[in-house]
N, C-alpha and C positions, 0 to 999 in steps of 0.2 A: 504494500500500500504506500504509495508517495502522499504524500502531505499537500501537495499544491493541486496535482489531478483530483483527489480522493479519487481513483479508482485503482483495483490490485492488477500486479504484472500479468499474471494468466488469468483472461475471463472466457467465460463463454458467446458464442457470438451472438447478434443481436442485443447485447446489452450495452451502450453505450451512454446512461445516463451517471450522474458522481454519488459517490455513496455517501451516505447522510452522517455526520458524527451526533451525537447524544450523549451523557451520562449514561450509562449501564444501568439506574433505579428508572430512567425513562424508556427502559428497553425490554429488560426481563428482570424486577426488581427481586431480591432473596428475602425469604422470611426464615422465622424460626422454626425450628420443630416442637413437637409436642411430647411429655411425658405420657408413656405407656403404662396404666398399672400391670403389675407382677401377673395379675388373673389373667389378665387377655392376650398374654404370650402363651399360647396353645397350637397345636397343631391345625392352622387352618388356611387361609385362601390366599390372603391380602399381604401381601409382603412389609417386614417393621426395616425400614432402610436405615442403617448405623451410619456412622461416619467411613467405616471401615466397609463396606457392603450391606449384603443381607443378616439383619440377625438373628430374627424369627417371622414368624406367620401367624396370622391371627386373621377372624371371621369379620372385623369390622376395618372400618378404614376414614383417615381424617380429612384424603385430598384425592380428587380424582386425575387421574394419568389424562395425556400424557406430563411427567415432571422432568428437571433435573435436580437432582441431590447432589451436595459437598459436605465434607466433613468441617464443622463448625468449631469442634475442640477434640484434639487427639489424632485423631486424619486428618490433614489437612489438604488439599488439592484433587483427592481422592473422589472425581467426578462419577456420576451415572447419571443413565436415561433408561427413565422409566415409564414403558407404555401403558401401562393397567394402573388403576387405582391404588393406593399404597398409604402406609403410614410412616413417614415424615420423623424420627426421633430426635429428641433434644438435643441429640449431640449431633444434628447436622442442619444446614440449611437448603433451606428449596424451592423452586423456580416454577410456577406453575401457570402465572400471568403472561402472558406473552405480546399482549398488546397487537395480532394480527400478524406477526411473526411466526415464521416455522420453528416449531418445536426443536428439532433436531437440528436446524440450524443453532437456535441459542445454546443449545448443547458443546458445540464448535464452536464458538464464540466463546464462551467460560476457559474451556479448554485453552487456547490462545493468552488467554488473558493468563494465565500462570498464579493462579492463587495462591499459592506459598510463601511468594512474596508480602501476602498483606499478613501473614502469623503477627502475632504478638504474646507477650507474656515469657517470662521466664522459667515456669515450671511447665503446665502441662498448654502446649499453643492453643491460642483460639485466633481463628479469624475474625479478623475487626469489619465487619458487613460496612459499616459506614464508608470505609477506604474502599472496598471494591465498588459500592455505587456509585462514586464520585469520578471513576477510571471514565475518559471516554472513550468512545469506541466506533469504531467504521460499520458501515452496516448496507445491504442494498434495500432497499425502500420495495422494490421488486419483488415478491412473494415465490413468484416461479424462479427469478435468479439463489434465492435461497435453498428452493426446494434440488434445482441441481447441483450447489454445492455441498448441501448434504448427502445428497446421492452417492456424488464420489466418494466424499470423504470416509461413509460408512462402509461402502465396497471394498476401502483399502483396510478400515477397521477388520469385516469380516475376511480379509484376506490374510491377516496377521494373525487372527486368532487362528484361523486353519491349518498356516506353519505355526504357529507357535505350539496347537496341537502333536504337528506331527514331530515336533522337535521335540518336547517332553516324552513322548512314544520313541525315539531314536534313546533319548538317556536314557530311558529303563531298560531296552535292550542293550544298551553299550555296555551300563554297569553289571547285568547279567554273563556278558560274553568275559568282561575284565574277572570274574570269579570262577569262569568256567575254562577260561584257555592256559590260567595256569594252574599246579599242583597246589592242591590244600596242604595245609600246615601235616608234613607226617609224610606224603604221598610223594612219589616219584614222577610220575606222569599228568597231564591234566585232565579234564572231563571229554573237553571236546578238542582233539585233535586233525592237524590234515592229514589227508590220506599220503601214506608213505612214511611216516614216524613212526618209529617204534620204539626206538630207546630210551632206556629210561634216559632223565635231564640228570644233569651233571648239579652238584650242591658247592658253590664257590661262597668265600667269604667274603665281602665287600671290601675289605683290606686286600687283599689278590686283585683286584680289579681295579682298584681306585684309590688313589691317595690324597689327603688332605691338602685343602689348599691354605697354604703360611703366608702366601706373599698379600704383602701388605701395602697401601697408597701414599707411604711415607714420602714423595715429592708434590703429591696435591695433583699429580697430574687429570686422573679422573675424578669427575666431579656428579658424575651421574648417580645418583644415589636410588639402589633398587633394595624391594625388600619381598618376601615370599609369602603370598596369601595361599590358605586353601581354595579357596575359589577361585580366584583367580592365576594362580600361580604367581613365576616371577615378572612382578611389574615396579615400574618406576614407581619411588616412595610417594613423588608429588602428586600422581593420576591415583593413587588409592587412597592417600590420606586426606587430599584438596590443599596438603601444605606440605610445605618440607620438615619433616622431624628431623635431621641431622641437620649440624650446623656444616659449614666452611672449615673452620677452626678447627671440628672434633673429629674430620673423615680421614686424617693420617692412617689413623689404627683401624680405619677397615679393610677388608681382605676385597682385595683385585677379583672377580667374578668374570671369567672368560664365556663368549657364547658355548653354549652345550654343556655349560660343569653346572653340577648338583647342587641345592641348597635345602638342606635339613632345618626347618624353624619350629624348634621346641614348644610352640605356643599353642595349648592345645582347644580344641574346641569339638562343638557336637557331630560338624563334619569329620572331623582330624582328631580321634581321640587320644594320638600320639605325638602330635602334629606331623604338618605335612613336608612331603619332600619334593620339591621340584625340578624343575632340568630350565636352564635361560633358553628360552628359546626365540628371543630381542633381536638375536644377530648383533649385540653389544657388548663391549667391556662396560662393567659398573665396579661400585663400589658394595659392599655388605658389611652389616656390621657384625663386631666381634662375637653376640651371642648366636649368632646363626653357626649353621657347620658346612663350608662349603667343601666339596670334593670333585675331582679330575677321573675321567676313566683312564688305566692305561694299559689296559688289555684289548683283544677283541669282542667286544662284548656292544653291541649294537645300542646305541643311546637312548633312540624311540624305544626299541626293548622297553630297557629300563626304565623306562619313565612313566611306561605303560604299568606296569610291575609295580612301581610306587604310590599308585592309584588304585590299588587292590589292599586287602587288609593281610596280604599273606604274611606280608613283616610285623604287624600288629605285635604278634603274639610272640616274638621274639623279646621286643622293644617291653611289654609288659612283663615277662618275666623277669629281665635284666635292669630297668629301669625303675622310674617312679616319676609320682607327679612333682616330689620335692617340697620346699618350703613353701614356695605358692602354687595354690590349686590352679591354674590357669597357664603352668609351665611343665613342661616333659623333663624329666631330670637325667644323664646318663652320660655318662664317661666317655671320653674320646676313644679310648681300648675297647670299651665292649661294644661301640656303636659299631666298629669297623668289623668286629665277630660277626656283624650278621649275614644270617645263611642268605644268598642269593642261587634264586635256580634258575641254571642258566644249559637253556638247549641248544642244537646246532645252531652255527650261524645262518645255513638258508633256514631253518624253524625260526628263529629270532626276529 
């Protein structure tokens, strides 16, 4: 949307008139929700929209669809459109006026507008309703130009839930095949193999394969500072944290991280009951810090292999015999000696 035309870069054609700007309370204004009693959360029709989504059903209803819901304190930005009748809860706000407006367009239009920006409060956020009606906002006057922007935009909606389906269906099988292609804790072979393997897999020690990585940033030269999430793996400090936790001053004493070498972070959590170990897979040198464990393969031993392997729980069960959680719950404890004892099973290279 430019400022001098009011109209947006890509329109559809036949539309050439300037879109109107308004305050947002002159457009689709948001009200409050309503307290639900305890009784009338029952198994029924009418859906009780939270801040957070759905959070029960109930036979009666306080506003008739179609609506949009935001979360009002606690979720915040957490948009929905809602085409049936619904009840509205205190902990969000809702849109149900439209003033001749498509529905679904002001649905898009909230969205846009980034509500999270207006939070406020220091403990638990509430949106300040007053800042968001006062936002102006572009708008076409044109009923039918709304009606085809919604159009799209919901096609691309339902086009993303349909991958996003198929992709949540893709991890539950990946993480199925990650527990099936290698040997259980005990077991020589794995469940599922390709045809033409027979032999049993060889048990190597992580110390035979790999060696710790010492060297350290003592000239300053790198300054990339990465650190190793479960979820994410190895990523730069700044894109996970939204800031830099190490200083300038204090990255002497971190260890050099070359592309393809290991990083063990003790930090445990309910994905990583061990915590997790990952492989850079950046195509960078960075820096890490000293409580992580980085290590170097220098055997033959295939790296995606491994990295695959360290996504399975089959080392779990080493790391919890040998180990501990330590002095704080929320750290992996375990010695540079025993960590390197652990059993790796490692099949032919074309198997790997």
């Amino acid at each position: 949307m430019t400022e001098q035309a009011k109209v947006p870069a890509i329109r559809f054609a036949g539309f050439t008139d300037p879109w109107e700007q308004r305050k947002l309370i002159m457009v689709a204004p948001l009200q409050r929700g309503f307290d639900l009693p305890a009784e009338k959360i029952i198994p029924g029709v009418y859906p009780v929209m939270m801040s957070n989504g759905i959070g029960a059903y109930h036979n009666e209803y306080k506003v008739k669809g179609p609506g949009v819901v935001t979360g009002r304190s606690g979720t915040i930005g957490n948009l929905q459109y809602v085409e049936s009748a619904f009840w509205p809860h205190n902990t969000t706000l809702w849109v149900t006026k439209f003033y001749g407006n498509h529905p679904k367009f002001i649905y898009y239009l909230y969205e846009k507008i980034d509500l999270k920006r207006y939070k406020a409060g220091s403990g638990v956020p509430t949106l300040n309703r007053n800042d968001v009606h006062d936002t102006m906002v572009f708008f076409p006057a044109s009923r039918k130009e709304q009606e085809l922007i919604s159009a799209v935009l919901t096609y691309l909606d339902d086009l993303i839930t349909l991958h996003q389906r198929k992709y949540d269906k893709l991890v539950i099988f990946k993480k199925s095949m990650l527990e099936k292609m290698f040997p259980k804790d005990g077991e020589s072979v794995p469940e599922i193999r390709f045809a033409g393997f027979t032999d049993p897999w060889e048990q190597r020690k992580l110390g035979e394969i790999a060696d710790k990585v010492t060297e350290k940033n003592l000239d300053g030269n790198i300054t990339e500072v990465l650190t190793n999430s479960a979820e994410y793996g190895v990523i730069n400090q700044t894109e996970f944290f939204d800031h830099a936790v190490a200083k300038e001053s204090n990255i002497a004493g971190y260890y050099v991280i070359a592309p393809g070498d290991f990083v063990y972070n003790p930090r445990i959590s309910a994905t990583a009951p061990v915590g997790p170990i990952r492989r850079n897979t950046l195509g960078i040198h960075g820096v890490m810090s000293p409580l992580y464990t980085v290590f170097r393969l220098t055997d033959a031993v295939d790296g995606t292999y491994l990295s695959h392997f360290f996504k399975t729980n089959g080392w779990h069960g080493f790391m919890k015999l040998e180990g501990n959680s330590g002095a704080r719950s929320d750290r992996f404890s375990i010695g540079d000696a025993t960590f390197f004892e652990m059993p790796i099973p490692v099949p032919s290279s074309s198997e790997q």
